[in-house]
C-alpha positions as YAML, in Angstrom:
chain: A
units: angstrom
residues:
- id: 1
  name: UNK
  ca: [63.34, 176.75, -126.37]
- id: 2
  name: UNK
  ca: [67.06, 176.76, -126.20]
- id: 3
  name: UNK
  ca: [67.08, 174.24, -128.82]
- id: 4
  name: UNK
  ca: [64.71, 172.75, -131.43]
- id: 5
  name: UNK
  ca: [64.50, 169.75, -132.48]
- id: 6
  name: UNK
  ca: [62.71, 169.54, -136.28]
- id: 7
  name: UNK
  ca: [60.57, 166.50, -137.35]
- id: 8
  name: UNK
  ca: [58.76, 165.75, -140.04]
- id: 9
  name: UNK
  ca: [55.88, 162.72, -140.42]
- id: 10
  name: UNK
  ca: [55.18, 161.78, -143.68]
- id: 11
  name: UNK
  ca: [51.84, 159.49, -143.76]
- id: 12
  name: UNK
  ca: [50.80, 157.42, -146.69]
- id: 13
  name: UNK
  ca: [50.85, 154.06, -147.33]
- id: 14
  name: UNK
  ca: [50.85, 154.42, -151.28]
- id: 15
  name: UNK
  ca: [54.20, 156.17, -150.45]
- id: 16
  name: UNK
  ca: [55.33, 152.66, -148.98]
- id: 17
  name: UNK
  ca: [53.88, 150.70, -151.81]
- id: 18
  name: UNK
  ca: [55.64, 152.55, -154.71]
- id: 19
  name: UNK
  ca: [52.42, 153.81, -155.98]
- id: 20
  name: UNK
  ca: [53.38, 157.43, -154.93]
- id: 21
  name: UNK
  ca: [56.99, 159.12, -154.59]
- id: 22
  name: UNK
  ca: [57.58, 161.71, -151.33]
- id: 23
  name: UNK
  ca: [58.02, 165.19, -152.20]
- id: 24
  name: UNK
  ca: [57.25, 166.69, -148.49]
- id: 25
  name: UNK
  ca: [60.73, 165.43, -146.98]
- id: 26
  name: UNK
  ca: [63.23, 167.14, -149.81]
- id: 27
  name: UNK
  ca: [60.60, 170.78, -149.57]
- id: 28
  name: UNK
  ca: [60.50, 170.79, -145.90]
- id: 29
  name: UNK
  ca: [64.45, 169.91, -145.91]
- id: 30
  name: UNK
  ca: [65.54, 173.00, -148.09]
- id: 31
  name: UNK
  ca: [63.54, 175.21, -146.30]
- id: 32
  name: UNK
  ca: [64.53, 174.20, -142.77]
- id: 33
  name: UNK
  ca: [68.49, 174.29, -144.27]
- id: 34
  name: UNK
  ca: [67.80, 177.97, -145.53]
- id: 35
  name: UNK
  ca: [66.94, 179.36, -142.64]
- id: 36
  name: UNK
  ca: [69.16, 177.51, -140.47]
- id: 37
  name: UNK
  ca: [67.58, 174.79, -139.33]
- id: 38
  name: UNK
  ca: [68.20, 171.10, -139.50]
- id: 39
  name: UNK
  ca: [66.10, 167.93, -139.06]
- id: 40
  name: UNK
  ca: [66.33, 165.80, -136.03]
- id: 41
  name: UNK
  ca: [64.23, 162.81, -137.56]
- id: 42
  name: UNK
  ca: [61.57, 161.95, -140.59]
- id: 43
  name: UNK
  ca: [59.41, 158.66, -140.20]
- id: 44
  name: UNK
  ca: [57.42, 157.91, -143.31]
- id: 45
  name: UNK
  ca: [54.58, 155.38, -142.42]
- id: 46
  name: UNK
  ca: [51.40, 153.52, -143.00]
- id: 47
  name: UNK
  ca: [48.24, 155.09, -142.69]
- id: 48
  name: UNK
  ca: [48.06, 152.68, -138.92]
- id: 49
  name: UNK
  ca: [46.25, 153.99, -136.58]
- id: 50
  name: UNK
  ca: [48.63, 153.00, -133.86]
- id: 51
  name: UNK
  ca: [51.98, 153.27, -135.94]
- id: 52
  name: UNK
  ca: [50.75, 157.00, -135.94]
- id: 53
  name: UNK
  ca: [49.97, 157.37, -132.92]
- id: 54
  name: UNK
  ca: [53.21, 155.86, -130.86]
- id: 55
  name: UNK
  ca: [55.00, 158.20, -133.71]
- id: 56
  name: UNK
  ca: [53.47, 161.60, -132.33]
- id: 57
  name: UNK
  ca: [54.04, 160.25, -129.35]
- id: 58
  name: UNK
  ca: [57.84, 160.06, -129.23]
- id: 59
  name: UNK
  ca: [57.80, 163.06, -130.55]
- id: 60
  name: UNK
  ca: [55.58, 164.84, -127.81]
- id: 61
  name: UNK
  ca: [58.46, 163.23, -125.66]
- id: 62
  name: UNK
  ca: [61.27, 165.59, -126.78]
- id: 63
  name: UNK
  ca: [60.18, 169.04, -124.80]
- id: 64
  name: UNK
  ca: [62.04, 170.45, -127.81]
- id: 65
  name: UNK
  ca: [60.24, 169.09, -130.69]
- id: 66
  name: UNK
  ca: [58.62, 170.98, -133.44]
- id: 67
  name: UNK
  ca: [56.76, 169.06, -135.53]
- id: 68
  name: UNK
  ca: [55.42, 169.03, -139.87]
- id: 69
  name: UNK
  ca: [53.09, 165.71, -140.64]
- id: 70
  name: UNK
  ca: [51.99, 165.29, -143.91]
- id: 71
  name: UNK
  ca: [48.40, 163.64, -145.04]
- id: 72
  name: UNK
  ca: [45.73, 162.15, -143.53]
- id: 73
  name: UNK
  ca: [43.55, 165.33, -142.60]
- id: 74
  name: UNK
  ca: [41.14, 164.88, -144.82]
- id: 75
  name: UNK
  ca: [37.34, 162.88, -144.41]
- id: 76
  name: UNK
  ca: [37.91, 159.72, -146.02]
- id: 77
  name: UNK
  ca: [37.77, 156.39, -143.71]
- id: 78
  name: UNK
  ca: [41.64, 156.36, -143.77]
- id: 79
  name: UNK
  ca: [42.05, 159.56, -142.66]
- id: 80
  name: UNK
  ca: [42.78, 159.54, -138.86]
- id: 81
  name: UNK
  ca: [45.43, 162.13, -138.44]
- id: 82
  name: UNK
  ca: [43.11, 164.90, -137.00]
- id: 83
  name: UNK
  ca: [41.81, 162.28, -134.53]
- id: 84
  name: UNK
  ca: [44.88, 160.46, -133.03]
- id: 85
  name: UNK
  ca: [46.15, 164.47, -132.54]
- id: 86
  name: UNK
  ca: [43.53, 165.63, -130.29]
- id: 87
  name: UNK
  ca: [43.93, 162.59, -128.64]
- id: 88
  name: UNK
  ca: [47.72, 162.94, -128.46]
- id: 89
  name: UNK
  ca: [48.56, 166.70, -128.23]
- id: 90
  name: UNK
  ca: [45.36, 168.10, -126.25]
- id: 91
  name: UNK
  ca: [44.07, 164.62, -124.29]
- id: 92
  name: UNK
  ca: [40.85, 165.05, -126.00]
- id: 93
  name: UNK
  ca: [38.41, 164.73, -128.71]
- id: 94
  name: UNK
  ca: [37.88, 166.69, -132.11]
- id: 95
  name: UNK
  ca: [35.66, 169.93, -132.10]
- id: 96
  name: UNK
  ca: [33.88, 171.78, -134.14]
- id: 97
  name: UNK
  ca: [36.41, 174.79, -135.44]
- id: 98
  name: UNK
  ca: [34.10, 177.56, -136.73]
- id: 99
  name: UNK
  ca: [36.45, 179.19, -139.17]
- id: 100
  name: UNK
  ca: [37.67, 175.85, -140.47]
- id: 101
  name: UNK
  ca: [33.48, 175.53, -141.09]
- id: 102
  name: UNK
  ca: [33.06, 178.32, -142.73]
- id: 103
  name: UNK
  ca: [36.03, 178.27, -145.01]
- id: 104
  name: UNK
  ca: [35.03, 174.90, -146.07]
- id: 105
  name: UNK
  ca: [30.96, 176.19, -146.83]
- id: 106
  name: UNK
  ca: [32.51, 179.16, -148.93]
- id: 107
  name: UNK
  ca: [33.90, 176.77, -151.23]
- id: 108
  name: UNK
  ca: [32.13, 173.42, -151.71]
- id: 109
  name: UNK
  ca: [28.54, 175.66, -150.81]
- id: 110
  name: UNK
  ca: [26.02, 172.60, -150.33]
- id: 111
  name: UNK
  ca: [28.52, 170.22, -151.51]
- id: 112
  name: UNK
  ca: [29.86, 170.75, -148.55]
- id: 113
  name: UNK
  ca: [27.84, 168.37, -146.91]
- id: 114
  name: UNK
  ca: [28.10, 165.54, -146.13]
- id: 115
  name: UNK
  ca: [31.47, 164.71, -145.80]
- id: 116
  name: UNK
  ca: [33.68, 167.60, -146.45]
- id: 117
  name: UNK
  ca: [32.40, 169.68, -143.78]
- id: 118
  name: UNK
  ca: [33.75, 167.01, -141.12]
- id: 119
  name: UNK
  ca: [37.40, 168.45, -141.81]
- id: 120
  name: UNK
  ca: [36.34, 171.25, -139.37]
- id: 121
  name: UNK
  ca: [36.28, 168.54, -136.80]
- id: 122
  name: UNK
  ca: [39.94, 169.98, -135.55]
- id: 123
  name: UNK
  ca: [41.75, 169.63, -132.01]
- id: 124
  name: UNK
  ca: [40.91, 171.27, -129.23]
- id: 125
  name: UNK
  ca: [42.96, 175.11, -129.70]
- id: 126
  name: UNK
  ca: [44.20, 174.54, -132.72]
- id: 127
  name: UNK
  ca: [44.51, 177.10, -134.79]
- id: 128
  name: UNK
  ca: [44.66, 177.18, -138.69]
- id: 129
  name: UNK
  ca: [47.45, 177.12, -141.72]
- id: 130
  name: UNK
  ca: [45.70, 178.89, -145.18]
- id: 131
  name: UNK
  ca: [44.97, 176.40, -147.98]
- id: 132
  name: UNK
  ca: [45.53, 178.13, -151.60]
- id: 133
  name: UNK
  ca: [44.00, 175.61, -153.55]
- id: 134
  name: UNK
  ca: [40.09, 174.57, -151.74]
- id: 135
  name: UNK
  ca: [40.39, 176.51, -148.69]
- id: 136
  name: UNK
  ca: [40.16, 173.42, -146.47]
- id: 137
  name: UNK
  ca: [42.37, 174.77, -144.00]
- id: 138
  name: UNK
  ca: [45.55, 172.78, -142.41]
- id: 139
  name: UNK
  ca: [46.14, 173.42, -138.61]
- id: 140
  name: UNK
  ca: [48.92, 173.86, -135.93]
- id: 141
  name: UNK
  ca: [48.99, 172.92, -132.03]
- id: 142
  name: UNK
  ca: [50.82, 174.70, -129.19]
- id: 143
  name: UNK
  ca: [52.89, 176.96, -132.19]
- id: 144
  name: UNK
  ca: [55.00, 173.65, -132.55]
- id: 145
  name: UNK
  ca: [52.73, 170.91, -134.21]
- id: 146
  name: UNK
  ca: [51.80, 171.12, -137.47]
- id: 147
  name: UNK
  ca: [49.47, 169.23, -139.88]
- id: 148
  name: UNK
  ca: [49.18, 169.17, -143.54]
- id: 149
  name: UNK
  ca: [47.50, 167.72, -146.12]
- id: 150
  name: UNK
  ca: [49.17, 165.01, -147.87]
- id: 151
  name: UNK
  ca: [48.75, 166.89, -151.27]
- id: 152
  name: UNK
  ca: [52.28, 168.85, -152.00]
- id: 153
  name: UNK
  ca: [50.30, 171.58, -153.62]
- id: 154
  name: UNK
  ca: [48.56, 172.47, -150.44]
- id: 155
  name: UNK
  ca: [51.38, 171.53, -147.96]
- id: 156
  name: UNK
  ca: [54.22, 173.42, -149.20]
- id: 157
  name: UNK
  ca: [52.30, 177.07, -148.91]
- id: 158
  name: UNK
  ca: [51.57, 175.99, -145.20]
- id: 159
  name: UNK
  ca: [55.45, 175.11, -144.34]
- id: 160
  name: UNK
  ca: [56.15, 178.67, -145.70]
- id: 161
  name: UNK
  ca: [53.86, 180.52, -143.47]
- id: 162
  name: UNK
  ca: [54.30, 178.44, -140.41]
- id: 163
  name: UNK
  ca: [58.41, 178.64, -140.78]
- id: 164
  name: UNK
  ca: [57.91, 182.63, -141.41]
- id: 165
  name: UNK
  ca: [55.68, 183.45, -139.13]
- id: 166
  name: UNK
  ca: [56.98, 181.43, -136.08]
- id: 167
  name: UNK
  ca: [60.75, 179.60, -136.98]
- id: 168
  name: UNK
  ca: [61.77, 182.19, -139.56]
- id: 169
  name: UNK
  ca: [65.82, 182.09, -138.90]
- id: 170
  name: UNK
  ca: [68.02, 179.95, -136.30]
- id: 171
  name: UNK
  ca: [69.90, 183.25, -134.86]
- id: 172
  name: UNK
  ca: [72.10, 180.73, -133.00]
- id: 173
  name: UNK
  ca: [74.16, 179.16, -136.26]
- id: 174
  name: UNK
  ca: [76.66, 176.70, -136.14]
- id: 175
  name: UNK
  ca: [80.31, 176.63, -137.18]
- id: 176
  name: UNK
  ca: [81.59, 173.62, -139.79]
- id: 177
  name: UNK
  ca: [85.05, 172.70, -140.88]
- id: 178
  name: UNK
  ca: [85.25, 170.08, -143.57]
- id: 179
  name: UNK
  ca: [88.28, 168.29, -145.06]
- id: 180
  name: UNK
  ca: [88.75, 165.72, -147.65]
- id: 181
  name: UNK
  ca: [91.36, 162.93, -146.44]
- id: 182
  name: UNK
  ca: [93.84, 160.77, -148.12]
- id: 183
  name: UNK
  ca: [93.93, 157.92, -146.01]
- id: 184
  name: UNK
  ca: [91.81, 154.79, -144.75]
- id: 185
  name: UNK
  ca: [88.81, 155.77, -142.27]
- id: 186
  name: UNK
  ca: [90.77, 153.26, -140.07]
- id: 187
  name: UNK
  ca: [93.65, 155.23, -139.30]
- id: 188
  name: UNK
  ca: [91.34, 158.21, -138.37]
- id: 189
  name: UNK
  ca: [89.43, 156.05, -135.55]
- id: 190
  name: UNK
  ca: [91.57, 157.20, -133.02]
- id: 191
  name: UNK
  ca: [91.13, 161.03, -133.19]
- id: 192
  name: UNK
  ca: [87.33, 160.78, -133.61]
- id: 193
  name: UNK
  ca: [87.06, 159.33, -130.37]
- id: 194
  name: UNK
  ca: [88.49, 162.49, -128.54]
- id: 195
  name: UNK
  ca: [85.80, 164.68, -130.17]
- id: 196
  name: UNK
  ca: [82.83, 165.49, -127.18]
- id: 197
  name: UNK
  ca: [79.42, 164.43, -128.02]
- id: 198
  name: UNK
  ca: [78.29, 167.98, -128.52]
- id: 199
  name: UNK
  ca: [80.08, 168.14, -131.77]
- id: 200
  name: UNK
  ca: [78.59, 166.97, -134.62]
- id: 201
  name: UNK
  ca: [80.58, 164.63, -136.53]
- id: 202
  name: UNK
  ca: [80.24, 162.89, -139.39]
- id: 203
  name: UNK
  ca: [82.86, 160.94, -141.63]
- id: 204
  name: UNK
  ca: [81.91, 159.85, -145.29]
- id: 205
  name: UNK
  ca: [85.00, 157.19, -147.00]
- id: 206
  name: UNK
  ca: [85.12, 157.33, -150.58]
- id: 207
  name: UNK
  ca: [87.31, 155.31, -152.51]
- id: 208
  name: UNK
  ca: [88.35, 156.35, -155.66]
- id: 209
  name: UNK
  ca: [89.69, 153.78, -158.05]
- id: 210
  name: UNK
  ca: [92.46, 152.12, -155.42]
- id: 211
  name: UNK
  ca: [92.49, 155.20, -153.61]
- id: 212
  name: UNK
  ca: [90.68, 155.59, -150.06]
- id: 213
  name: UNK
  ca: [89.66, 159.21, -148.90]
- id: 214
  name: UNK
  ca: [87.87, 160.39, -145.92]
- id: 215
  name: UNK
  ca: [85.57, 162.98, -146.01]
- id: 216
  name: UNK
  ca: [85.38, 164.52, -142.45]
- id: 217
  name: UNK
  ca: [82.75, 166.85, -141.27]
- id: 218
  name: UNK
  ca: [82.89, 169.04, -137.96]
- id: 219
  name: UNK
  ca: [80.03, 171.13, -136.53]
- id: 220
  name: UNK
  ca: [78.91, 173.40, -133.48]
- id: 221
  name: UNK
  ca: [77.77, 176.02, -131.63]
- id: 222
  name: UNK
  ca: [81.41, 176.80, -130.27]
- id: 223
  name: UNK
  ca: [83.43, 177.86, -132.92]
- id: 224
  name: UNK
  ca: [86.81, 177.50, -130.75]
- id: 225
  name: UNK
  ca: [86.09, 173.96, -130.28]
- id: 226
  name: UNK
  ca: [85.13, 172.83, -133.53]
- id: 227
  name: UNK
  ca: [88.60, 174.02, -134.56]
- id: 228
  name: UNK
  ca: [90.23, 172.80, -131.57]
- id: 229
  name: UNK
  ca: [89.11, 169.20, -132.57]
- id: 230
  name: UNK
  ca: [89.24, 169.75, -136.53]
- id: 231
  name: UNK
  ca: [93.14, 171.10, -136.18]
- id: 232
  name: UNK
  ca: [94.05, 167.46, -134.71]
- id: 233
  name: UNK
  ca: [92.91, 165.73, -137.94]
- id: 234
  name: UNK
  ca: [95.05, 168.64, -139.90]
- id: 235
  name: UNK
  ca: [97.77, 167.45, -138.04]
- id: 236
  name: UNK
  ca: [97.38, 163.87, -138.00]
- id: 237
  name: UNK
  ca: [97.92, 164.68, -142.28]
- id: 238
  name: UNK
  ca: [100.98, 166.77, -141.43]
- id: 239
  name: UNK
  ca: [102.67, 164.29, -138.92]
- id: 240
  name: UNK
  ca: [101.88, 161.43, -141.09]
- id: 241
  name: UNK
  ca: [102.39, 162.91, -144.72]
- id: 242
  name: UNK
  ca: [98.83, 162.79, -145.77]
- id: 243
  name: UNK
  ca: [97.00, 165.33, -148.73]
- id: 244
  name: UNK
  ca: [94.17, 166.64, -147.92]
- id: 245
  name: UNK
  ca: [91.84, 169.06, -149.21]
- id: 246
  name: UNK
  ca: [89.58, 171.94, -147.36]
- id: 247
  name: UNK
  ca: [86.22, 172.68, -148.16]
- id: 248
  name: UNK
  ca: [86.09, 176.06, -148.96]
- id: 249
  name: UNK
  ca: [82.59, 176.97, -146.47]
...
């Protein structure tokens, strides 16, 4: 892929409710940022059967999407992530994975059964992330789709090895210029709208006491024309007077 497109899906409806606080989107977030990557979108949402659902679906959509969910993998009644993924990813239903089996036999032994040893039910192809705490393995589609537990413990061991062994570093970085403005965001509207949409561009205002500043925020694959476009902001503060401060990057 020329370009990937990161997303994470965060299911849980305790999450929602207050009764639990996220940890998977700040982890996932640093790690992705480390190694060059950025996110594209997060959804965190009910444990809906058809929420979920039209969620992987968009997703699928973008032919660059890669993707980390979080919960719902497990055997409980509420759990339907396994389920609405073969259905989504592989157009079919959940099989038997014999690895995932045996993984889960080795440590719950007759325990095992009933229950637990229906988290082996796994897509069609998937293949599977190591869990360091029970050995009730996590799982991947097409190198791209991922699936966690909901359980930070077991999740965050299973981002590591999936980003190192298949998205270790973005070898294609991108060039930002930041500056810190002494002006209203107002008088700044009319260079923004000469930058191209394959910029990035972001501006932040910030007033300080009576003062307004604008935090501006340029970013690309093509260095020459993120300073092309950044150098017209430099001079709107020369022409017009204005301080302003770089960010030293």
């Amino acid at each position: 892929m020329n370009e990937i497109n990161f997303y994470s899906v965060i299911i849980g409806t305790e999450l929602l409710n207050g009764r639990r606080v996220d940890k998977h989107f700040a982890f996932l977030n640093s790690e992705l940022i480390k190694r060059g990557w950025e996110h594209k979108g997060s959804f965190i949402i009910a444990d809906d059967v058809n929420l979920i659902e039209n969620i992987f679906n968009i997703i699928k959509a973008d032919k660059n999407s890669v993707m980390f969910c979080f919960g719902g993998i497990g055997a409980t009644p509420d759990d339907f992530t396994r389920e609405i993924a073969a259905k989504v990813f592989t157009n079919t239903i959940l099989e038997e994975h014999k690895e995932a089996k045996k993984r889960i036999i080795e440590e719950f032994k007759e325990d095992a059964y009933p229950f637990r040893v229906n988290m082996a039910n796994l897509p069609k192809d998937a293949k599977l992330l190591k869990n360091v705490v029970n050995n009730v393995a996590g799982f991947y589609l097409e190198d791209r789709f991922f699936f966690t537990p909901g359980f930070p413990s077991m999740s965050q061991s299973m981002v590591l090895e999936a980003l190192d062994k298949l998205y270790p570093k973005n070898s294609n970085q991108k060039y930002r210029k930041t500056v810190t403005i002494k002006t209203s965001e107002n008088n700044l509207i009319p260079i923004m709208q000469k930058i191209p949409k394959e910029i990035d561009f972001s501006s932040l205002p910030k007033i300080i006491g009576e003062e307004r500043r604008v935090v501006i925020s340029l970013a690309g694959y093509d260095k020459e024309a993120v300073s092309k476009y950044f150098e017209l902001f430099i001079d709107y503060c020369i022409e017009f007077k204005k301080e302003y401060i770089l960010e030293d990057l």
